[in-house]
C-alpha positions as CSV (number, residue, x, y, z in Angstrom):
1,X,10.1,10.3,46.6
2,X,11.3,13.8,48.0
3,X,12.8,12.9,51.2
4,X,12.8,15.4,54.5
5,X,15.0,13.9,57.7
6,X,14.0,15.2,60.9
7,X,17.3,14.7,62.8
8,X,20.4,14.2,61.2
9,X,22.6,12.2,63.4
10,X,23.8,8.4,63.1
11,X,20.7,6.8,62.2
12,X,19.6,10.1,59.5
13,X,22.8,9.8,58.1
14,X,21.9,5.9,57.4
15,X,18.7,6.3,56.0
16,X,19.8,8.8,54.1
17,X,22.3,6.5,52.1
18,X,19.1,3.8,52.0
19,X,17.1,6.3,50.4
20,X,19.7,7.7,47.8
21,X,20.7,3.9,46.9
22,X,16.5,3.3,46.6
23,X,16.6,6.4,44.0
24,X,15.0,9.1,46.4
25,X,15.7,12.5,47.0
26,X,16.6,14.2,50.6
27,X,15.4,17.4,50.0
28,X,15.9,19.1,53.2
29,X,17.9,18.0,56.6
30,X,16.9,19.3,59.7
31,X,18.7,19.1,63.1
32,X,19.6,21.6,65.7
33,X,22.0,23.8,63.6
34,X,18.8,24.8,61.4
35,X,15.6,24.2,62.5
36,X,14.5,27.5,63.4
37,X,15.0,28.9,59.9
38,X,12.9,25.9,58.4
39,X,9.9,27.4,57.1
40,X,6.0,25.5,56.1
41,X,6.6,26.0,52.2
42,X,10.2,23.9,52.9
43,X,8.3,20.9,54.1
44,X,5.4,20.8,51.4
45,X,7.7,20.7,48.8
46,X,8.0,17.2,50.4
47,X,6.5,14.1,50.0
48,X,7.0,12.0,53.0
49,X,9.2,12.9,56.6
50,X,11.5,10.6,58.6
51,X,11.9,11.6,62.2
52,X,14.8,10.4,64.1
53,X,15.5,13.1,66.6
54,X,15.5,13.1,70.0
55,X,12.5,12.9,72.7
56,X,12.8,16.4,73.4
57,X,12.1,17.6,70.1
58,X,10.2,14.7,68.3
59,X,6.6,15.9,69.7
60,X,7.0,19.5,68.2
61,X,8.2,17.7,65.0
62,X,5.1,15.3,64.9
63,X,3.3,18.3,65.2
64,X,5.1,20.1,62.3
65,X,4.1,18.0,59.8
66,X,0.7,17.1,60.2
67,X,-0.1,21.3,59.9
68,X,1.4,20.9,56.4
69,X,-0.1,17.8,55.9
70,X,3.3,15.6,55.3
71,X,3.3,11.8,55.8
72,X,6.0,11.1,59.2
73,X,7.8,8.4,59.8
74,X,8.9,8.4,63.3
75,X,11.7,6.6,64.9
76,X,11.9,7.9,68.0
77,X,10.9,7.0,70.9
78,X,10.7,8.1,74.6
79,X,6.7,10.2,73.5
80,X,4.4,6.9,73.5
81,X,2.8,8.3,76.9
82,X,1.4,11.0,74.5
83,X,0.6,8.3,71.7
84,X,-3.1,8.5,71.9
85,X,-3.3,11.9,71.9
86,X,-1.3,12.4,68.8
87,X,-3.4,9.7,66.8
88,X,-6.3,11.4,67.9
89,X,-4.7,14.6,66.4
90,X,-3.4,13.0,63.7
91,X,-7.3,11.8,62.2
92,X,-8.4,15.1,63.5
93,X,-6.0,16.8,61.0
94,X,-5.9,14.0,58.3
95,X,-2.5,13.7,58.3
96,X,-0.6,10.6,57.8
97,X,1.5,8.6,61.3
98,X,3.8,5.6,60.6
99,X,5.4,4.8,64.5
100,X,7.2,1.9,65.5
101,X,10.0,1.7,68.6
102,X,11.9,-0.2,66.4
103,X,11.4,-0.9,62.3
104,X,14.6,-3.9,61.9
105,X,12.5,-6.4,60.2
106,X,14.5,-9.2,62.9
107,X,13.3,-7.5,65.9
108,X,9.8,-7.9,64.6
109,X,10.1,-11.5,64.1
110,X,11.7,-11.0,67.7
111,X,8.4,-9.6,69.0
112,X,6.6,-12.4,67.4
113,X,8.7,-14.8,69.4
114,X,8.7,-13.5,72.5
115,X,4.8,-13.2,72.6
116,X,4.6,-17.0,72.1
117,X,7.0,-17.9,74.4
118,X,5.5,-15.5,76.8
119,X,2.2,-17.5,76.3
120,X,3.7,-20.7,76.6
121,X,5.7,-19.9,80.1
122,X,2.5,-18.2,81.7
123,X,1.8,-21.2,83.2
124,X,5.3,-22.4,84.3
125,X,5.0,-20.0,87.6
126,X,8.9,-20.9,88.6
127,X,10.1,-19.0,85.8
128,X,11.2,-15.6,87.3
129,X,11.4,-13.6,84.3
130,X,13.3,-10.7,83.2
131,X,14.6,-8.4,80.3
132,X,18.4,-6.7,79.4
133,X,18.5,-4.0,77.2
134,X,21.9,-2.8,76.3
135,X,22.5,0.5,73.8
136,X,25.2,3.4,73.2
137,X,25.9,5.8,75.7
138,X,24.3,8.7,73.2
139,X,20.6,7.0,73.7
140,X,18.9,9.4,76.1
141,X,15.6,7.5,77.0
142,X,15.5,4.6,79.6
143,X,14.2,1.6,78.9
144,X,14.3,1.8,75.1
145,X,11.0,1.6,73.1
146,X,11.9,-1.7,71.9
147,X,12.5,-2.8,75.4
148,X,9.1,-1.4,76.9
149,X,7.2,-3.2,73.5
150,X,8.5,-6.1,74.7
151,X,8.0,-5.6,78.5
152,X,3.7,-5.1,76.8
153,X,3.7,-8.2,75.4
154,X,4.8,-10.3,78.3
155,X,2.7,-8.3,80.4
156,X,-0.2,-9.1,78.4
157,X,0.7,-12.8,78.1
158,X,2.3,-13.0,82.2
159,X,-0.8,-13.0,84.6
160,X,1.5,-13.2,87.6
161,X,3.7,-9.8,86.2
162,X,1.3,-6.8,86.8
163,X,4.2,-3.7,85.7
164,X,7.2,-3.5,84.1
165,X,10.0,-1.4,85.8
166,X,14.0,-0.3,85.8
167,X,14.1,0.2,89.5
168,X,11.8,-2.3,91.7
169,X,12.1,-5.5,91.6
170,X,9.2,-6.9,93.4
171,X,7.5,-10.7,92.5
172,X,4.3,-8.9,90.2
173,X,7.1,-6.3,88.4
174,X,9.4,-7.2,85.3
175,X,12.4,-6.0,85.9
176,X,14.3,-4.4,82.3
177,X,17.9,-3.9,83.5
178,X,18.9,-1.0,81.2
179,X,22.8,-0.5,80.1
180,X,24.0,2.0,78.2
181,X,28.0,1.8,77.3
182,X,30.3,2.7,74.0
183,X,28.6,3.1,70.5
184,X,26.7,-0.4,70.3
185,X,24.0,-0.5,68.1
186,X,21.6,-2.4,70.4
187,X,21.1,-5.8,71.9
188,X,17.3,-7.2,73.7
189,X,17.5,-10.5,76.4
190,X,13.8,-11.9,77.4
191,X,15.4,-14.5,80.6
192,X,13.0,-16.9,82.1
193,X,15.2,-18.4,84.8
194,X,14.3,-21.0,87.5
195,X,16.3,-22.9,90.0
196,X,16.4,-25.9,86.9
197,X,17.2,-24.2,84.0
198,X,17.4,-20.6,82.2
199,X,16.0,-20.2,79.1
200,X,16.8,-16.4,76.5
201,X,15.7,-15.4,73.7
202,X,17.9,-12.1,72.2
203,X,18.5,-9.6,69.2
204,X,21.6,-8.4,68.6
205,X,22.0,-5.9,66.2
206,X,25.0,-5.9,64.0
207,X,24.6,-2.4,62.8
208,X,21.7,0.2,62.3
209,X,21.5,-0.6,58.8
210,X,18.6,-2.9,59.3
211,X,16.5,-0.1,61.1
212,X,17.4,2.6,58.7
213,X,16.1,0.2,56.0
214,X,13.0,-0.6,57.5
215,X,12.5,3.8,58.1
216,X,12.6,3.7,54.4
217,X,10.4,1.2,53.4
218,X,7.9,2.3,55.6
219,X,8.1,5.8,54.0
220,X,7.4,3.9,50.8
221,X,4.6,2.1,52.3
222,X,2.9,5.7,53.9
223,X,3.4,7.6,50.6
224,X,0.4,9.1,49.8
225,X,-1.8,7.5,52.6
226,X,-4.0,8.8,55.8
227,X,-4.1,7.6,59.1
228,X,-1.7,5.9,61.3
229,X,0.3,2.5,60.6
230,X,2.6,0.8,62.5
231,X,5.1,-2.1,61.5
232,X,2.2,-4.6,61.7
233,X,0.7,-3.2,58.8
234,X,3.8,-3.4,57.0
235,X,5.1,-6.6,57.2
């Protein structure tokens, strides 16, 4: 496949060696330095686009690709208040949307996890639980999108936990403490804690070579398709 990277920081610069070592071509590189001489006939020359920007810019980039009709991948997150709008647009356009807030394979086995434990402690009210989200300093949105998929899924399975937030911490709110310190990769802690006993579940990531893996394979997987996927549809 012909290969365009929206963004081309850490992460771009990963999935870029994923995709040469999985016999693709990058065909074009876009970040800050030379997005404004990027013209429509660069992008349709492509066959599929990975987004890894920032939350600033990944909206206009969405946006950018379904008028020439190319496939996106999107990594980043800090837009999904906008999320049904742009699968509307995307149908509307019949363009192609793979999204996910976070595409390591381990973090969706996580997710699987921590919607069955959040089942199971739903009735075990003297469980106070709560989330830590830890990433580098260079991560600009607060709580991470991994962090708030998992805040959904225990909100969906916690009947006593109404709202998720980084500030309050009141008895119907899940508090996601968020830290953001040196160049780690990223870590996730779901904590039920009572006056007995704590239980946690985590994912630690070792490096971001798991993610920029998953980017690729789901550019595989949206290669000549319509619509909008996510990682469920993947895996």
């Amino acid at each position: 496949m012909r290969i365009v990277l929206f963004g081309y920081g850490k992460m771009g610069k990963e999935i870029e060696q994923i995709a040469l070592q999985r016999k693709h071509e990058i065909i074009l590189k876009i970040d800050e330095t030379n997005v404004e001489h990027i013209s429509s006939d660069d992008l349709k020359k492509a066959d599929v686009g990975i987004e890894f920007s920032t939350p600033h810019s990944v909206i206009k980039n969405i946006h950018t690709a379904f008028d020439v009709k190319l496939p996106l991948v999107v990594g980043t997150t800090g837009w999904y208040d906008q999320l049904e709008k742009i699968k509307s647009d995307c149908l509307k356009k019949d363009g192609a949307l793979f999204y996910a807030s976070n595409f390591s394979l381990g973090v969706n086995l996580f997710f699987k996890v921590n919607s069955y434990l959040a089942e199971l402690m739903n009735k075990y009210e003297d469980y106070e639980v709560s989330m830590e989200e830890i990433h580098h300093i260079h991560k600009l949105d607060k709580p991470s999108g991994t962090a708030i998929s998992l805040a959904n899924q225990i909100l969906e399975k916690i009947n006593r936990k109404k709202n998720w937030s980084i500030s309050e911490k009141k008895p119907e709110t899940l508090f996601i403490q968020d830290v953001r310190e040196g160049e780690v990769p990223g870590t996730h802690i779901v904590r039920y804690k009572s006056g007995i006993d704590d239980i946690e579940i985590m994912h630690k990531a070792h490096n971001r070579k798991g993610f920029a893996l998953g980017a690729v394979l789901a550019a595989e997987f949206l290669h000549n398709k319509k619509g909008v996927y996510t990682m469920s549809d993947l895996i």
